[in-house]
N, C-alpha and C positions, 0 to 999 in steps of 0.2 A: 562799463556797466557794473561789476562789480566794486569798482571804488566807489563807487556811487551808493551802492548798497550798501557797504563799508560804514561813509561817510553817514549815514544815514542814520543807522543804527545807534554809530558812536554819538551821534546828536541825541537820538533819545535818551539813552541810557545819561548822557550829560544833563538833561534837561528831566530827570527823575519819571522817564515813563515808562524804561523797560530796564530788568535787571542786565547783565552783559549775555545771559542765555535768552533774554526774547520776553522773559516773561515779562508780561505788562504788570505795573505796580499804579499806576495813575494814568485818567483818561485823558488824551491830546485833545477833544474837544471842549467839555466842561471841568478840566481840573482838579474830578473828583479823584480820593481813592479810593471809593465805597463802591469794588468788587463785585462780582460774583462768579464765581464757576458754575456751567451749564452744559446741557448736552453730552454728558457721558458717553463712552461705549467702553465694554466690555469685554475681553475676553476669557473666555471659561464661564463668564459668569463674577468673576472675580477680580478681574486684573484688566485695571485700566487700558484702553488705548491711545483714545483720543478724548478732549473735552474742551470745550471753551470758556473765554475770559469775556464778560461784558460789564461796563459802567450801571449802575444799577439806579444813578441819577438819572443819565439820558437814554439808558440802554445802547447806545453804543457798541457793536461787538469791536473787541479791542487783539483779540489775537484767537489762534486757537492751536493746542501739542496735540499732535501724533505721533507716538514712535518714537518718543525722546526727543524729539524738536517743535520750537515754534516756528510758526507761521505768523509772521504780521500782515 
């Protein structure tokens, strides 16, 4: 499972969807790169925790970090 996930990844990142940490740069289903970050949280008030990525063409949610990591 994990080669798989592996494999997976290194296919995005080959094919310009995700940097090699996760972040999404371009949508898998429409192509777009016209972004958006959404859904914040906060702590303190001040300092990020979590917040997601979506395609702004099809809205698409496309990944989302928590914690210093993505989540595809």
């Amino acid at each position: 499972m994990k080669d798989e996930m592996e494999q997976y990844i290194n296919e995005c990142v080959k094919n310009g969807y995700i940097l090699k940490d996760g972040k999404p740069i371009k949508c898998h289903i429409c192509e777009s790169t016209n972004l958006e970050e959404y859904d914040y949280y906060y702590l303190d008030g001040h300092l990020i925790e979590e917040y997601s990525v979506k395609c702004k063409e099809c809205g698409t949610k496309l990944g989302h970090w928590a914690y210093g990591y993505w989540e595809l």
